[in-house]
N, C-alpha and C positions, 0 to 999 in steps of 0.2 A: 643238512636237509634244506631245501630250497624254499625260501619263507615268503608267503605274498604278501608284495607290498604296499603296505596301506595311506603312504604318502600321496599326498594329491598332486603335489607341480604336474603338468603335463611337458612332454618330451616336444621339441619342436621340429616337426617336418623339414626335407629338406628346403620347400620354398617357404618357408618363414626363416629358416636360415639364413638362404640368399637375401632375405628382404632385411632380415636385422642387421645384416654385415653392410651397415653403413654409417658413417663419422656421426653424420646430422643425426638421424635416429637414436642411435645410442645416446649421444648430449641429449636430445629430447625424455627420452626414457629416463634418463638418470637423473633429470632434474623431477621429473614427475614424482620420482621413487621417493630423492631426498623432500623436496618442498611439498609435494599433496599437488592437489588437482588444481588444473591453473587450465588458461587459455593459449591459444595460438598465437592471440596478441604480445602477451607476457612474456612467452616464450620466445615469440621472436628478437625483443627486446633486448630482455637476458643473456642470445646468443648474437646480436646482431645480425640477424636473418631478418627478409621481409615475409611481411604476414605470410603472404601468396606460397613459398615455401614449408614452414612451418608448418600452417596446412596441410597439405601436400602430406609429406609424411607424417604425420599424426594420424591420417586416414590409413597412411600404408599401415603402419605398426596396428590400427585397429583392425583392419582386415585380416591380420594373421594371430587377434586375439592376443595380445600382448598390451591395450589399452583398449578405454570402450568411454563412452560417454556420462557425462554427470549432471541430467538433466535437474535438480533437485535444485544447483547450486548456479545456475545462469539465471540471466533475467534477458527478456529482450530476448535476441538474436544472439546472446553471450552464449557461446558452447565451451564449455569446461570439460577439459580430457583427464581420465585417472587411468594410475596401472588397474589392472586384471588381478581380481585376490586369486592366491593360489602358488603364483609366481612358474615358470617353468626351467627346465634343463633342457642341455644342448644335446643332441642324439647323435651318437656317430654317423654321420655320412657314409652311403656307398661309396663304393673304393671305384665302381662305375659311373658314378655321375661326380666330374673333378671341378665344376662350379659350384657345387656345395661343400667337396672335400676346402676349396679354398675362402669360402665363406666361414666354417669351421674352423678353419685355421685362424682368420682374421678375429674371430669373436674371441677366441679361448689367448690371443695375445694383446686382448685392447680388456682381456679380463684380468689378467699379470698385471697390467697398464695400471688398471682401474683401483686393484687391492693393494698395489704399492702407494696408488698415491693416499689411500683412506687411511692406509697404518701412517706414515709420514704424516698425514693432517693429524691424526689424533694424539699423536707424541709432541707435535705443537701444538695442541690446545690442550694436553693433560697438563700442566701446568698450572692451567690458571683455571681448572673446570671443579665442578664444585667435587667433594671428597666421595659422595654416596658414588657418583657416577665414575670415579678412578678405581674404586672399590669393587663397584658390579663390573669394571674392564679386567681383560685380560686376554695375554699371547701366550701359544702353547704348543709344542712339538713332539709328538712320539715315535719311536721307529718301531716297531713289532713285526716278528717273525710270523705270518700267517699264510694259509692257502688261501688261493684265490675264494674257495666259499665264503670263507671264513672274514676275509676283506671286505667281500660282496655283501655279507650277513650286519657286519657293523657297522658299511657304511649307509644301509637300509636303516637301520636303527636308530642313528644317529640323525637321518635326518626327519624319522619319523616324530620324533622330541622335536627338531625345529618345526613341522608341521603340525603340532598340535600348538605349540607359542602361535604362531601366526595366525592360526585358528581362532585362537583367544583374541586376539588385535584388530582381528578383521570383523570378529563379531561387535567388540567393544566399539569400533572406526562408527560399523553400521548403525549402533545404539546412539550415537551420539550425533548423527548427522551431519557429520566432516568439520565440527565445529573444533577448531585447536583445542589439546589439551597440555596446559606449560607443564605438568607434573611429567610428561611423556618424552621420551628422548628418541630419536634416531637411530638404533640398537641396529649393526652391521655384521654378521655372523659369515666368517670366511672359512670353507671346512674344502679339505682338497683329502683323499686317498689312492694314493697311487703307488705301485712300485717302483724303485729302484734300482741299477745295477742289473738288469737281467742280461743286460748285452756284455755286460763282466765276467756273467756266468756262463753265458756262451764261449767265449772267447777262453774260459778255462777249462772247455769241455773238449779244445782243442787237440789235437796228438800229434807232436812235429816229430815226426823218426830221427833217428841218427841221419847227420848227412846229407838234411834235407831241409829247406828256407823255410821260413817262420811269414806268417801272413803279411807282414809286412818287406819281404825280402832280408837279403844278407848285409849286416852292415862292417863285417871282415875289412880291416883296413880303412875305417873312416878315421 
């Protein structure tokens, strides 16, 4: 049974697609994410960009609701940019529009990119990081035989648990008025469900006659 789902991330159009599918952007995004709200000065800094740039795209990425302003936290003419609570997911692109099909592409492999180097960072810093936080980590792998409902259903579910954590964070974040808190970690939640093999199972549904070459031709006499 098809279960409504109560997670909030919003799904991103294709032209916030095309807009996120960019080096800068994403580096900007991803510092915002890990460090808290900061400015375009800082930013620029951090990545060796000049202001003028930085800029620039900070406006884009707000435009498509992916960040938004932190008036609370500047002074002056200081504008301070933070992520957007809620967080979103990437939408499959038309198969008719191939600048967003390729934009899609570009995010979902700088996302490979991004989770191999977080697990790599934190396999060198478990080492030396204090025990409660090696204790609440953890990497984990399951294979299960499911229909696609069934897939669909749990991985609804599964993220409906990370959207009520964040729920809690984000309320917390707002109670306290962006002020740091050191009892608070960084907590990086990597969750992927997808199938496997199906072009295996195609390829076994295959029927070669007597007599007759195999998809790949004859290889008689190699």
């Amino acid at each position: 049974m098809m279960r409504s789902k109560s997670y909030s991330a919003r799904t991103l159009d294709a032209k916030a697609l095309k807009s996120f599918a960019h080096p800068l952007r994403l580096c900007l995004y991803e510092l915002l994410d890990e460090h808290g709200p900061s400015t375009a000065t800082r930013l620029a800094v951090l990545l060796g960009q000049n202001t003028g740039a930085t800029s620039y795209h900070l406006r884009e990425l707000a435009r498509h609701g992916m960040i938004e302003t932190a008036p609370e936290l500047g002074k002056g003419k200081e504008k301070y940019w933070r992520i957007v609570p809620g967080g979103f997911t990437y939408g499959e692109p038309s198969r008719d529009d191939p600048e967003a099909a390729s934009a899609f592409s570009f995010l979902l492999d700088d996302l490979i990119r991004q989770r191999g180097a977080e697990l790599a960072r934190w396999r060198a810093e478990a080492t030396t990081a204090p025990e409660e936080w090696v204790q609440a980590s953890g990497f984990g792998r399951r294979s299960l035989r499911l229909t696609p409902q069934e897939a669909e259903d749990m991985r609804d579910e599964v993220l409906e648990v990370l959207d009520r954590y964040r729920v809690m964070a984000d309320q917390r974040q707002e109670r306290s008025g962006g002020r740091p808190d050191p009892t608070l970690g960084h907590v990086v939640v990597h969750f992927d469900t997808f199938p496997v093999g199906l072009s295996d199972a195609a390829d076994d549904d295959v029927v070669v006659e007597e007599g007759a070459e195999g998809p790949g031709g004859s290889d008689e006499g190699a």
